[in-house]
Structure formats: structure tokens, C-alpha cells
N, CA, C and O atoms as a CHARMM CRD file, in Angstrom:
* protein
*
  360
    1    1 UNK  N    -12.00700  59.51600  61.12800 PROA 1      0.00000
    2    1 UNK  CA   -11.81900  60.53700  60.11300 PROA 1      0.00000
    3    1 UNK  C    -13.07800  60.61300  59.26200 PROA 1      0.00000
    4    1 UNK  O    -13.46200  59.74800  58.47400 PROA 1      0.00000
    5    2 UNK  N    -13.61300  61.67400  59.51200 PROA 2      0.00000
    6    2 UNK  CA   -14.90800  62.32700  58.21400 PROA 2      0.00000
    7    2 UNK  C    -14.45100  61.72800  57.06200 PROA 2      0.00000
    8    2 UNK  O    -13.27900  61.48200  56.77400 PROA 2      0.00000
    9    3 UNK  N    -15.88100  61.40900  56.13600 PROA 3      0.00000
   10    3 UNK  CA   -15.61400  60.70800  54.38200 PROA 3      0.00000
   11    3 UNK  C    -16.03500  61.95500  53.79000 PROA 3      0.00000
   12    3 UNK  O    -16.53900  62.72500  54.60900 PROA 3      0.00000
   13    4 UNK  N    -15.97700  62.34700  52.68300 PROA 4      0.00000
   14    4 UNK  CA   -16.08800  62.97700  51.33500 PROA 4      0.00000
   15    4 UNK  C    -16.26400  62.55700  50.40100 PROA 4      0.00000
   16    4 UNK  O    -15.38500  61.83500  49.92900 PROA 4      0.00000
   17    5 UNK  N    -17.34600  62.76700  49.74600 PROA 5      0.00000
   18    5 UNK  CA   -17.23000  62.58500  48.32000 PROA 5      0.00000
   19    5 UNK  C    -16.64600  63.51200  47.50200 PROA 5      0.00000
   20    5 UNK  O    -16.66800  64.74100  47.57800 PROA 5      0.00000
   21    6 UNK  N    -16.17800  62.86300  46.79500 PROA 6      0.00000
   22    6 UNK  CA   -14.96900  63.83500  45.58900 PROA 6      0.00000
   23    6 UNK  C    -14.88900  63.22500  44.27800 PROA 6      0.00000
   24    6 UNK  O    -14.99100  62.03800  43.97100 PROA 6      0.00000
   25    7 UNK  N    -14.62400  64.57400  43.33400 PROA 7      0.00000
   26    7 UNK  CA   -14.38500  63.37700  42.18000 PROA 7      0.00000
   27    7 UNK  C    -12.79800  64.32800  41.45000 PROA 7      0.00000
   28    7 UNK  O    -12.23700  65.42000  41.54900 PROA 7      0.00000
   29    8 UNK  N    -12.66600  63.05900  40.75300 PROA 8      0.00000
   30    8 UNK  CA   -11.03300  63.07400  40.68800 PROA 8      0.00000
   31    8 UNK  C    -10.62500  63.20500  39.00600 PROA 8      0.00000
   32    8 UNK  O    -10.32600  62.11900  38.51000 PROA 8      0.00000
   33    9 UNK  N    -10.57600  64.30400  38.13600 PROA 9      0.00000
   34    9 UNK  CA   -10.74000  64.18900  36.59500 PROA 9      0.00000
   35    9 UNK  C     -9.07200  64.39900  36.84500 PROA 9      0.00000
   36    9 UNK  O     -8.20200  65.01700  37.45800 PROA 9      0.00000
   37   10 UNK  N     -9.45400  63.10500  35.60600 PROA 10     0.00000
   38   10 UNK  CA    -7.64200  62.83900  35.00100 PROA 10     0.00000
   39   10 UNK  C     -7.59900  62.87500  33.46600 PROA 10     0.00000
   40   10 UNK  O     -8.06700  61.95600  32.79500 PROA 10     0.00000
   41   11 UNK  N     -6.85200  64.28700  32.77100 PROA 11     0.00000
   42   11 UNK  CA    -6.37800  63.56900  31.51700 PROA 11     0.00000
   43   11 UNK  C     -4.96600  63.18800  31.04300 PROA 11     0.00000
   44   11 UNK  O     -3.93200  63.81000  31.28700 PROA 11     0.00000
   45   12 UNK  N     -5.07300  62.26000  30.45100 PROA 12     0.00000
   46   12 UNK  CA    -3.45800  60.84000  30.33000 PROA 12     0.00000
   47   12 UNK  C     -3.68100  61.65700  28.93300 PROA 12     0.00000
   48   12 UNK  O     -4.55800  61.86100  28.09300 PROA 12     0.00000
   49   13 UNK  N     -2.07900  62.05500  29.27900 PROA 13     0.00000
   50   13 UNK  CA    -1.35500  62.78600  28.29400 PROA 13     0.00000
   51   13 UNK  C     -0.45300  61.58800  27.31300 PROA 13     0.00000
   52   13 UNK  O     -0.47000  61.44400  26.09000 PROA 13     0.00000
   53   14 UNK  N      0.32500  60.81000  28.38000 PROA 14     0.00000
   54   14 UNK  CA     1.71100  60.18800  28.32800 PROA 14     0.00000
   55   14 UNK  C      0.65200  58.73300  28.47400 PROA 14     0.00000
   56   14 UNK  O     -0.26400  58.82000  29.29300 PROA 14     0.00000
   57   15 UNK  N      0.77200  57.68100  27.83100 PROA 15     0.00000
   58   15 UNK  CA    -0.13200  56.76500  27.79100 PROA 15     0.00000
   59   15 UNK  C      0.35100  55.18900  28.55400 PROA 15     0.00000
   60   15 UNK  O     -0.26500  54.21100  28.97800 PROA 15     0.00000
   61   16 UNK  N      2.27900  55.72800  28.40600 PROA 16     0.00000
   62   16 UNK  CA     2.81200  54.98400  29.34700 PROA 16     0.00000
   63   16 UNK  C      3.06500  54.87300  30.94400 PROA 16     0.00000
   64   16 UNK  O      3.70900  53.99500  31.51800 PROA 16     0.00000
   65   17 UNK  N      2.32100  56.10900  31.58300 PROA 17     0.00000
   66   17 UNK  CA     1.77300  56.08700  32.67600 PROA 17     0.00000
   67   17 UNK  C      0.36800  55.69500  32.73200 PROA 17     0.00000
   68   17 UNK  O     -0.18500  56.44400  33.53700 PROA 17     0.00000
   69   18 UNK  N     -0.60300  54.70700  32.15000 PROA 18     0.00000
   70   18 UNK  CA    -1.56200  54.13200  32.22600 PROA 18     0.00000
   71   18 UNK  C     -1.47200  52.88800  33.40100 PROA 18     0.00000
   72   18 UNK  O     -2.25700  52.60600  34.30600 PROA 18     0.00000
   73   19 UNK  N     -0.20200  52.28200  33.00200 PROA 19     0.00000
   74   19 UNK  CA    -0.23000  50.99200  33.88500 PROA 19     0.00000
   75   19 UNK  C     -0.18200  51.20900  35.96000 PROA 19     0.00000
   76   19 UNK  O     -0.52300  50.48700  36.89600 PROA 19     0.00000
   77   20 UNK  N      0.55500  52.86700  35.81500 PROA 20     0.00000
   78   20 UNK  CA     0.72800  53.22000  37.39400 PROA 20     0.00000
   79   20 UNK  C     -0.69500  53.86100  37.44800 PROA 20     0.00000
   80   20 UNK  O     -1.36600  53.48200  38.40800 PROA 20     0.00000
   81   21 UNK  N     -1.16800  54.57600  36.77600 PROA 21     0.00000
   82   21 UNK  CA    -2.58500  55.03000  37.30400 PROA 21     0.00000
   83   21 UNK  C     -3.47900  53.96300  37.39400 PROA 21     0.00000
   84   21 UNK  O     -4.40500  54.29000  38.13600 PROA 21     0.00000
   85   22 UNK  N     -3.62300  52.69000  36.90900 PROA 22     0.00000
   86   22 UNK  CA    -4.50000  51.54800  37.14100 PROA 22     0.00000
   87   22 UNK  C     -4.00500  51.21300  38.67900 PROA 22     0.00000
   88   22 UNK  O     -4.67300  51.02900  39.69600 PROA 22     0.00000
   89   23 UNK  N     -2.98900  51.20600  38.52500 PROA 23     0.00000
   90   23 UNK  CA    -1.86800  50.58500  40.03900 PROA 23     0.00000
   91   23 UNK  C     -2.48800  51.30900  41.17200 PROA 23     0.00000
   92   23 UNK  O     -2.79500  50.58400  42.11900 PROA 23     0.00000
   93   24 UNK  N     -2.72100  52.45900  41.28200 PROA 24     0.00000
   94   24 UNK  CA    -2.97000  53.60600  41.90900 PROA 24     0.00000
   95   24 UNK  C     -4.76100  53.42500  42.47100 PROA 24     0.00000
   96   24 UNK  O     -5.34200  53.42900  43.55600 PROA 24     0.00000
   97   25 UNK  N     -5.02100  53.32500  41.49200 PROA 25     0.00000
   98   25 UNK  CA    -6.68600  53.41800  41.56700 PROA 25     0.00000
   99   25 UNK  C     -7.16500  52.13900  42.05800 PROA 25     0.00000
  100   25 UNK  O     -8.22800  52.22500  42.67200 PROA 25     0.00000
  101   26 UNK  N     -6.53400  50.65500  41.92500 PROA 26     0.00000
  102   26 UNK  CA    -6.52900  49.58900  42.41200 PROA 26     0.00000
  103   26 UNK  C     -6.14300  49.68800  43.76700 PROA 26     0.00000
  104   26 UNK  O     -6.84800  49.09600  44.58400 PROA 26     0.00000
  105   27 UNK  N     -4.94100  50.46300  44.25500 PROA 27     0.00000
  106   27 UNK  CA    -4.92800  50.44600  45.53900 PROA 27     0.00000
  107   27 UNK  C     -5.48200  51.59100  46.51500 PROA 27     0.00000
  108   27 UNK  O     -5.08300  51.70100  47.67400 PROA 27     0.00000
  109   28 UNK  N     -6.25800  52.27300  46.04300 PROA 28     0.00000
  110   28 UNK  CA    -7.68400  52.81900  46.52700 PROA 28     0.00000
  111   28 UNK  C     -8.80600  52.33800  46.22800 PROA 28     0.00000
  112   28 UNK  O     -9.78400  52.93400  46.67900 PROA 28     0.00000
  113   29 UNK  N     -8.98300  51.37100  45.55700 PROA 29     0.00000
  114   29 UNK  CA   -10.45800  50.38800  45.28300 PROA 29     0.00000
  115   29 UNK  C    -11.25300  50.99800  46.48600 PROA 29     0.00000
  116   29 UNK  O    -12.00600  51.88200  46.07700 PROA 29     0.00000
  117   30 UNK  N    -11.32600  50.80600  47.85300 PROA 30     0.00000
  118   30 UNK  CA   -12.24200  50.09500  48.40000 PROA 30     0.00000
  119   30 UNK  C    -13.61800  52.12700  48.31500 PROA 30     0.00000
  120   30 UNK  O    -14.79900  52.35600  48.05100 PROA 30     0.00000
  121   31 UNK  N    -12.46400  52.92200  48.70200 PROA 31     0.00000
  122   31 UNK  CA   -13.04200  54.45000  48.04700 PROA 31     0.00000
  123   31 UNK  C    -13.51000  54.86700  46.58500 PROA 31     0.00000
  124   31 UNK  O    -13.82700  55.97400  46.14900 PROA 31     0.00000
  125   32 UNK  N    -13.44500  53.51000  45.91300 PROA 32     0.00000
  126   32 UNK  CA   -13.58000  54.23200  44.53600 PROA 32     0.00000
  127   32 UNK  C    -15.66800  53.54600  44.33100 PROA 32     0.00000
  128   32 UNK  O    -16.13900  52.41000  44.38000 PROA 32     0.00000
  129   33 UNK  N    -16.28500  54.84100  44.12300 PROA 33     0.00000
  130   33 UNK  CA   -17.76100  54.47900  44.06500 PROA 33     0.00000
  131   33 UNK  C    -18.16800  54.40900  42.18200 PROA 33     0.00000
  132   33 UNK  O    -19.27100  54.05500  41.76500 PROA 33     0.00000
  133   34 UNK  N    -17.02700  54.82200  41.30200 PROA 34     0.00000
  134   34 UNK  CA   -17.31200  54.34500  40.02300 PROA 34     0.00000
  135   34 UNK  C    -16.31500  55.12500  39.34600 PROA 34     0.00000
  136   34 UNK  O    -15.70100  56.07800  39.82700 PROA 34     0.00000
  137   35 UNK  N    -16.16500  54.48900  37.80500 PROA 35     0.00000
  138   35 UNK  CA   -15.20400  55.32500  37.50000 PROA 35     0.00000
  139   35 UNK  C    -15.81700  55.26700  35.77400 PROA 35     0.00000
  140   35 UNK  O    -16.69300  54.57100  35.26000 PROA 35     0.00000
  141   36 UNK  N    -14.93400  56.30400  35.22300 PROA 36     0.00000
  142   36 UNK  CA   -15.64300  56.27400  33.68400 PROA 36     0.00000
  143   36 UNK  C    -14.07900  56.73800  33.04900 PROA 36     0.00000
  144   36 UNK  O    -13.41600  57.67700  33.48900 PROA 36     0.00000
  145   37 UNK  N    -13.75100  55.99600  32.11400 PROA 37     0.00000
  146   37 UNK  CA   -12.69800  56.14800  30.96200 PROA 37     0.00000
  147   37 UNK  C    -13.01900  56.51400  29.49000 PROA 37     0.00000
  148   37 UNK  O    -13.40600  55.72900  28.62500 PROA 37     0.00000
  149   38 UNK  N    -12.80400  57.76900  29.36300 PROA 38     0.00000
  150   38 UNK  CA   -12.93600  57.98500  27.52300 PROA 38     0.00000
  151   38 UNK  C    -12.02700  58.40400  26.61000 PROA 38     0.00000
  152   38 UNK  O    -11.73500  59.57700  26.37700 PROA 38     0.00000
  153   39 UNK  N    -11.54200  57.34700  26.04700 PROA 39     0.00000
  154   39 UNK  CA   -10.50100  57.53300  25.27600 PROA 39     0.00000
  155   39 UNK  C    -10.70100  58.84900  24.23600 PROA 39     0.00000
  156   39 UNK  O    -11.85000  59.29000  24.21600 PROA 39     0.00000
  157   40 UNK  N     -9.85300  59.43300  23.49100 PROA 40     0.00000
  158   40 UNK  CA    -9.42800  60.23200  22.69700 PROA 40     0.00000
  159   40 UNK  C     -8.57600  60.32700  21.87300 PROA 40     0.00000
  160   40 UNK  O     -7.71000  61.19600  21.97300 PROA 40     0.00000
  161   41 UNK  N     -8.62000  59.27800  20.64900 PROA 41     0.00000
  162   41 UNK  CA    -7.44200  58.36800  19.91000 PROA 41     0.00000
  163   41 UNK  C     -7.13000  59.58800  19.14300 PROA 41     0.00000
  164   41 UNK  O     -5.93800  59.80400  18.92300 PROA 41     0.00000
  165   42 UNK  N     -8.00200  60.41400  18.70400 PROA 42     0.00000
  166   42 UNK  CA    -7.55900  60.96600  17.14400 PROA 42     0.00000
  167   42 UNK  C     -6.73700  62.71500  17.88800 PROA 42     0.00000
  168   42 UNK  O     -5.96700  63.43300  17.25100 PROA 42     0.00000
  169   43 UNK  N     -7.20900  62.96300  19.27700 PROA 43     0.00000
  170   43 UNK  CA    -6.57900  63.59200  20.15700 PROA 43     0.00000
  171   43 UNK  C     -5.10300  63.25100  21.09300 PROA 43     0.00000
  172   43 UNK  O     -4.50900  64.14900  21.69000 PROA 43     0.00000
  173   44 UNK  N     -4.70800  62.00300  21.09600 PROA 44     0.00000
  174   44 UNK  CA    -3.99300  60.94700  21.53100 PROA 44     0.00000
  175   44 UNK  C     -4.38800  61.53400  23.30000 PROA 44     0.00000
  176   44 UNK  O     -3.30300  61.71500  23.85200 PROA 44     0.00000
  177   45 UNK  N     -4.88100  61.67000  23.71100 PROA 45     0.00000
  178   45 UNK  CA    -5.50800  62.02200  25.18000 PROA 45     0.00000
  179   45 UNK  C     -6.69000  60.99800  25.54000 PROA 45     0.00000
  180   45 UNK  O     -7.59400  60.82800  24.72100 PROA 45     0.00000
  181   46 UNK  N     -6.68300  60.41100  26.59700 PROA 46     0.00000
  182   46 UNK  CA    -7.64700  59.77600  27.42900 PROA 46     0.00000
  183   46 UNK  C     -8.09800  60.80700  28.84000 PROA 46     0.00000
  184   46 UNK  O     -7.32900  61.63800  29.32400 PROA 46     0.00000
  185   47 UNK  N     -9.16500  60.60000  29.22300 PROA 47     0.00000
  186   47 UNK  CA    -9.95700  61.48800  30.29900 PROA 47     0.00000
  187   47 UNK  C    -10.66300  60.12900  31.06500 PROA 47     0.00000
  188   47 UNK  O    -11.23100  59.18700  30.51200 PROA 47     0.00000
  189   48 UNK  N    -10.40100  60.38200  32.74800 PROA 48     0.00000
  190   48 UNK  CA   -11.06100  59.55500  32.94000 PROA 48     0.00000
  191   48 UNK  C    -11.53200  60.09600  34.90700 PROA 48     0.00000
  192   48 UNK  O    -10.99200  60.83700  35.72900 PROA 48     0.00000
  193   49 UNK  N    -12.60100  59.34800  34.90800 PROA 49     0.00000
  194   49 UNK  CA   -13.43000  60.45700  35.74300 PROA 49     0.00000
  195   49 UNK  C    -13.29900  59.51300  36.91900 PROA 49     0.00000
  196   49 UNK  O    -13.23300  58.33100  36.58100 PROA 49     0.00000
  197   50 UNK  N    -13.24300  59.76700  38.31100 PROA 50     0.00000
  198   50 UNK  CA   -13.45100  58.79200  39.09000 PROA 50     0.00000
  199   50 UNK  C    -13.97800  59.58800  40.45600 PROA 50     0.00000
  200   50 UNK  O    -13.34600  60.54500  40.90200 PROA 50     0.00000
  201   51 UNK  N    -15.07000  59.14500  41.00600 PROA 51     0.00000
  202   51 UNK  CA   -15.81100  59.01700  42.30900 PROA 51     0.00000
  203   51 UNK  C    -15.49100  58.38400  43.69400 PROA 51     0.00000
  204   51 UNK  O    -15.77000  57.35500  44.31000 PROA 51     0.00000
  205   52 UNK  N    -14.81300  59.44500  43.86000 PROA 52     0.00000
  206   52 UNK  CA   -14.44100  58.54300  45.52400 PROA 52     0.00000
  207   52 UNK  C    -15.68300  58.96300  46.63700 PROA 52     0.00000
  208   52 UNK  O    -16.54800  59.83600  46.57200 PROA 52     0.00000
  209   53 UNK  N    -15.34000  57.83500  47.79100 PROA 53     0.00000
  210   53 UNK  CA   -16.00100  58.10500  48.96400 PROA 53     0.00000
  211   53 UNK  C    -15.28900  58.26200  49.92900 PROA 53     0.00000
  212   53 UNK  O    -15.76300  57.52000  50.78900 PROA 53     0.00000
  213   54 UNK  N    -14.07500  58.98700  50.49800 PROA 54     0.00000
  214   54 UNK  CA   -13.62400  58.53900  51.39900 PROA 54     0.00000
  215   54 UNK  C    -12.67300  59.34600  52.37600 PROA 54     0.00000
  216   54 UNK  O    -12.74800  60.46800  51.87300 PROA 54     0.00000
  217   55 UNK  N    -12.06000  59.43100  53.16100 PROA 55     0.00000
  218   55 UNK  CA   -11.68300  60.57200  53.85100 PROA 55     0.00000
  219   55 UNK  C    -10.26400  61.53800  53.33700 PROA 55     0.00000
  220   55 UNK  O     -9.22300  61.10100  52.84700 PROA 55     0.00000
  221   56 UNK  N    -10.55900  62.70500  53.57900 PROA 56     0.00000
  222   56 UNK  CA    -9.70700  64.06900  52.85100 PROA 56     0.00000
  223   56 UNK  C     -8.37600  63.33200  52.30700 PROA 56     0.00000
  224   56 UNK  O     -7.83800  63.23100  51.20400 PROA 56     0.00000
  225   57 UNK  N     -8.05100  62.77200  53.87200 PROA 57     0.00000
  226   57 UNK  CA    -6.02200  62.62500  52.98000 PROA 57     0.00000
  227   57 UNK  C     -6.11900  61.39900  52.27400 PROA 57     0.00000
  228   57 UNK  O     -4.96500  61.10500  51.96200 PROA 57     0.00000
  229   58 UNK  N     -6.66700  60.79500  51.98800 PROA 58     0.00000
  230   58 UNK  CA    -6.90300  59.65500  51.06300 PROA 58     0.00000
  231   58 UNK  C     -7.20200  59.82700  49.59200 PROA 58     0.00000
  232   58 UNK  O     -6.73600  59.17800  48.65500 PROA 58     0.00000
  233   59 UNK  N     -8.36100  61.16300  49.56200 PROA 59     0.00000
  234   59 UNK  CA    -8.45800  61.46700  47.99600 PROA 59     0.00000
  235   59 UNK  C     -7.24300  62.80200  48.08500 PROA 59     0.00000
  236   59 UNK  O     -7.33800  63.19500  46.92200 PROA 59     0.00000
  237   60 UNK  N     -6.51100  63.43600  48.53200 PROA 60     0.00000
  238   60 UNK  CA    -5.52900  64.36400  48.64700 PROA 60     0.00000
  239   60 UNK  C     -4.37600  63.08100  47.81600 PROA 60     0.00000
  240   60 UNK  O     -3.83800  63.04800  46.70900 PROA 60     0.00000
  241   61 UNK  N     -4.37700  62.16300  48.98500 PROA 61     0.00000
  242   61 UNK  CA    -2.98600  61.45800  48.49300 PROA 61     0.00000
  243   61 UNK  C     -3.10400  60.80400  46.84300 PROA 61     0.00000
  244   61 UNK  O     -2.16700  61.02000  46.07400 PROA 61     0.00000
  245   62 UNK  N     -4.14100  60.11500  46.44300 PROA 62     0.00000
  246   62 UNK  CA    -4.46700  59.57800  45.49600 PROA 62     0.00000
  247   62 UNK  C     -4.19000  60.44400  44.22500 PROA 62     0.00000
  248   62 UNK  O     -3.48600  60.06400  43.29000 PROA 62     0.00000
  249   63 UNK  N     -5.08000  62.13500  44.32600 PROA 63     0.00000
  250   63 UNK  CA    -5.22300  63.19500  43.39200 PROA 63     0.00000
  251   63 UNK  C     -3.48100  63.39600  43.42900 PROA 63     0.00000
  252   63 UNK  O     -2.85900  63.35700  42.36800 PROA 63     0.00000
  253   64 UNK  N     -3.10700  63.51000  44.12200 PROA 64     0.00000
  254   64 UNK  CA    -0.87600  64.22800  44.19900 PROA 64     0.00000
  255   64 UNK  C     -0.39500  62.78500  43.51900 PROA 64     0.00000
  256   64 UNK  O      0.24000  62.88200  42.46900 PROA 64     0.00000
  257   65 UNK  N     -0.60500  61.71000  43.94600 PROA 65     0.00000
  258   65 UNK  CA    -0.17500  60.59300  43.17700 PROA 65     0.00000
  259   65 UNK  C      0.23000  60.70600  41.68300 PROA 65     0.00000
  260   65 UNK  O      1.30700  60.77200  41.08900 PROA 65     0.00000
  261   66 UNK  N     -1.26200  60.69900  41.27200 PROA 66     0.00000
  262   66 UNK  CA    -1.65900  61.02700  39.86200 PROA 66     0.00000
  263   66 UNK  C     -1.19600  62.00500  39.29100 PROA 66     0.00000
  264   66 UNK  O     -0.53700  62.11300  38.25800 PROA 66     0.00000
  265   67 UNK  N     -1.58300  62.74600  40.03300 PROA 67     0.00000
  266   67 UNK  CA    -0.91500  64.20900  39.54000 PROA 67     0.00000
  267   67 UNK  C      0.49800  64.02300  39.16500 PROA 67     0.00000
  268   67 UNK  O      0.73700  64.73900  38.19200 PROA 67     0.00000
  269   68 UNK  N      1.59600  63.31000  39.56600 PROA 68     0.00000
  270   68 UNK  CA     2.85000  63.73700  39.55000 PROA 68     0.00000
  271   68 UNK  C      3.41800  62.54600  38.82300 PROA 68     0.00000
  272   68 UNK  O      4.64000  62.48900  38.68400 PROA 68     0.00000
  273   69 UNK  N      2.53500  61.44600  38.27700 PROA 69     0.00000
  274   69 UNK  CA     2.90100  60.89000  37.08500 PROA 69     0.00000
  275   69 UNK  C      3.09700  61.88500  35.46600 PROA 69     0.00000
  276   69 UNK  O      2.43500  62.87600  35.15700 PROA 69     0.00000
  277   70 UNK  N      3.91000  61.40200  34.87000 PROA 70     0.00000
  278   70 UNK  CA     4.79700  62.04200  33.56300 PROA 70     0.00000
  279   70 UNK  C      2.92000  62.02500  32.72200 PROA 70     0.00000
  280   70 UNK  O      2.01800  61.18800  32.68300 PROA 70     0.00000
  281   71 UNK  N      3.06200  63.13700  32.29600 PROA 71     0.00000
  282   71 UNK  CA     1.63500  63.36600  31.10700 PROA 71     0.00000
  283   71 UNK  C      0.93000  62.82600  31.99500 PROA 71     0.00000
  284   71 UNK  O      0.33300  61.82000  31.61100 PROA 71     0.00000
  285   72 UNK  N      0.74700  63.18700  33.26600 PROA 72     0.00000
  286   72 UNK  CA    -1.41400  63.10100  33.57900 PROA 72     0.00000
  287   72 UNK  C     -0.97300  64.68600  34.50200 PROA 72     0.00000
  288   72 UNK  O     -0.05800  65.34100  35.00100 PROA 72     0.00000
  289   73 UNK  N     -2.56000  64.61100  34.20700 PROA 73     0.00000
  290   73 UNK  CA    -2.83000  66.03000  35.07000 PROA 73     0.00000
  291   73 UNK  C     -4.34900  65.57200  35.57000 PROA 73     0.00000
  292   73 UNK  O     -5.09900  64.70700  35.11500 PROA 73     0.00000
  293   74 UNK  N     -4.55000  66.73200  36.97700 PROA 74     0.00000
  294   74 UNK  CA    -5.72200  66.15600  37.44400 PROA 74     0.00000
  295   74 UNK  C     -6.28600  66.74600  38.20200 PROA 74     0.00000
  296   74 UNK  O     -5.40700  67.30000  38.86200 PROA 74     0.00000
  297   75 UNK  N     -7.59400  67.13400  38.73500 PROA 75     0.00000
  298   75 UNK  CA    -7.89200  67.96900  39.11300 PROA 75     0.00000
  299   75 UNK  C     -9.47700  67.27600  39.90400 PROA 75     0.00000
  300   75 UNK  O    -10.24000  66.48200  39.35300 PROA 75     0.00000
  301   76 UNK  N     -9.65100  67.92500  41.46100 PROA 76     0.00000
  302   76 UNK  CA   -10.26600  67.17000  42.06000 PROA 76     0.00000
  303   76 UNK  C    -11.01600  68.33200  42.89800 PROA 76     0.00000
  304   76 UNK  O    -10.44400  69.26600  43.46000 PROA 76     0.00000
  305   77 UNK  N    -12.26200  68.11900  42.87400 PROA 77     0.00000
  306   77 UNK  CA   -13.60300  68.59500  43.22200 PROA 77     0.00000
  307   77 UNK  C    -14.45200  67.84800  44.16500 PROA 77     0.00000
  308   77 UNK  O    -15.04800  66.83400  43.80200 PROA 77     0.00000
  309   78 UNK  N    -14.54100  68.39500  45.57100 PROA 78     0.00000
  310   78 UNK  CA   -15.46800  67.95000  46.97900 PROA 78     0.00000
  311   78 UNK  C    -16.83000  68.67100  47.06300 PROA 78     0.00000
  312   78 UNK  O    -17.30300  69.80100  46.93900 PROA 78     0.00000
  313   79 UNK  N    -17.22100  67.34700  47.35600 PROA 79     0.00000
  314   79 UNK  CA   -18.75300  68.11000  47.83300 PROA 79     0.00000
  315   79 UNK  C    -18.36200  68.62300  49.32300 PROA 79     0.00000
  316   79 UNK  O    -17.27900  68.46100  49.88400 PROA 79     0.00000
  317   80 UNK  N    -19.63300  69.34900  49.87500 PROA 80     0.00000
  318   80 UNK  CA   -19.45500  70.38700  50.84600 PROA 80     0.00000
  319   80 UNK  C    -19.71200  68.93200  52.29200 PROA 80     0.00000
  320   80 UNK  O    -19.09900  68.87900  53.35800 PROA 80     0.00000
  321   81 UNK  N    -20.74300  67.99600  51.81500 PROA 81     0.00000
  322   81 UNK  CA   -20.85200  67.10900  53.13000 PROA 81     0.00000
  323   81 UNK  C    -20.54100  66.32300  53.12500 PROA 81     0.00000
  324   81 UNK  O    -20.47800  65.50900  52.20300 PROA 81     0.00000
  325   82 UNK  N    -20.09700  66.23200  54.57000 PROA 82     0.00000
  326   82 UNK  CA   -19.39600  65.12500  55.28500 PROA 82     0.00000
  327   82 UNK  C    -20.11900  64.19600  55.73200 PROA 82     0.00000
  328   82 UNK  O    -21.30300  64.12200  55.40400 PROA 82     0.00000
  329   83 UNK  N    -19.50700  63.25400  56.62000 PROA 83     0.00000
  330   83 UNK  CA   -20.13000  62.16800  56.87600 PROA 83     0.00000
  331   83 UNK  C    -21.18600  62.83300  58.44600 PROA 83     0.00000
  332   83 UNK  O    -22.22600  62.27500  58.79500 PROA 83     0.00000
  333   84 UNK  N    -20.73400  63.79500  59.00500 PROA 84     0.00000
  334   84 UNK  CA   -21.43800  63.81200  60.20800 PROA 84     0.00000
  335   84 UNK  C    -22.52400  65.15200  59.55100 PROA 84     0.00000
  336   84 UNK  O    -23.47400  65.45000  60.27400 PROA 84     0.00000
  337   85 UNK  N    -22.41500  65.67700  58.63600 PROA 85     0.00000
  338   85 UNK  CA   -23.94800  66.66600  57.93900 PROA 85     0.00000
  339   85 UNK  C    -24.83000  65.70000  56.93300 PROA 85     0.00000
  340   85 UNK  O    -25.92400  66.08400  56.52000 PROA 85     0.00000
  341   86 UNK  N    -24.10300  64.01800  56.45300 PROA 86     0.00000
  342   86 UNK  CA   -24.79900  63.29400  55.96000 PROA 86     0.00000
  343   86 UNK  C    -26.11400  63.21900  56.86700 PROA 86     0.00000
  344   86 UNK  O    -27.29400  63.50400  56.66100 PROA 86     0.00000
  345   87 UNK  N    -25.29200  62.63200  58.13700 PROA 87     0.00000
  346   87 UNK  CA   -26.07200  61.90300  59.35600 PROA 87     0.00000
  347   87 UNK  C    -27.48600  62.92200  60.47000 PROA 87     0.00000
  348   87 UNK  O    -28.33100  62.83300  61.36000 PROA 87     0.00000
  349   88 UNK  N    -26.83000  63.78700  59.52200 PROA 88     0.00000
  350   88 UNK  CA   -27.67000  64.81900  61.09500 PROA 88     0.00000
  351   88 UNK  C    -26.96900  65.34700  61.73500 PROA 88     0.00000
  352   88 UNK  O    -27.37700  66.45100  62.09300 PROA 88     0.00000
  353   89 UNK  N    -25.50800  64.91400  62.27400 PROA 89     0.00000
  354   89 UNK  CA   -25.04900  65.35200  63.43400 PROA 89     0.00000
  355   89 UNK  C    -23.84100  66.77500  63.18500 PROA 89     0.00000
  356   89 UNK  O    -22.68700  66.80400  62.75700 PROA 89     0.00000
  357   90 UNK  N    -24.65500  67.69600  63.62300 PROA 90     0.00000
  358   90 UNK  CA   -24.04500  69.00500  63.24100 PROA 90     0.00000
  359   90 UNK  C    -22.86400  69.69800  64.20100 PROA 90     0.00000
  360   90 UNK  O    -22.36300  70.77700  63.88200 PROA 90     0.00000
């Protein structure tokens, strides 16, 4: 299966779905190429950005995951190349 890079913006509405989105993102570790958290206390909203590497239904499943926890919403953006237009092979 072709990889993708994608990135995956989440903002945590509901703050008690924090502990399943850690859960979540831990058990996609090995796709995750970095991630960035910025809280928003005086907004009560957190945003947090994450970089995957890895193939379609993997960041599909991860982004619907998230997505369908209580207060997060999320929204996920692919680059155009794959692993075989990385390589050369067209």
C-alpha cells in the first residue's frame, strides 16, 4: 500500500476526550512524523496539529476516529505524492 503524507488538524472542544485522542495517536505512533499541541485556556479550546506518514486508510481511519469523539473536530489535508512519485517510479 502507497504512504502519504497528511496532516491531521484537531480542535478539542470537550477536554474529556483528551485521554482517547492520546490513546488514538499512541496507537498510530509508528505514522506519526511530529505533532504540535496549543492550548487555548482563555478560549477553553486546544488545537493540535499532527503529521503523518503513512498509507490512505490508516490516516482515513485515525482522522474518522477523532473525528467522532464528543467536542473534537478535525480536518485532514494530503499532499499530492506518493511513495512511488517520491521514488521516480511513475
Amino acid at each position: 500500500m502507497e504512504k502519504r503524507v497528511a496532516l491531521i488538524g484537531i480542535v478539542v472542544e470537550n477536554f474529556e476526550s483528551t485521554e482517547r485522542i492520546n490513546s488514538l495517536l499512541h496507537e498510530y505512533r509508528e505514522y506519526v512524523v511530529g505533532r504540535m499541541g496549543i492550548p487555548r485556556v482563555k478560549n477553553d479550546v486546544a488545537v493540535i496539529s499532527i503529521v503523518l506518514d503513512a498509507p490512505g486508510n490508516a490516516i482515513n481511519t485515525l482522522s474518522g476516529k477523532l473525528g467522532m469523539l464528543p467536542g473534537v473536530n478535525t480536518k485532514t489535508i494530503y499532499s499530492n505524492l506518493t511513495d512511488s512519485k517520491k521514488e521516480g517510479n511513475t
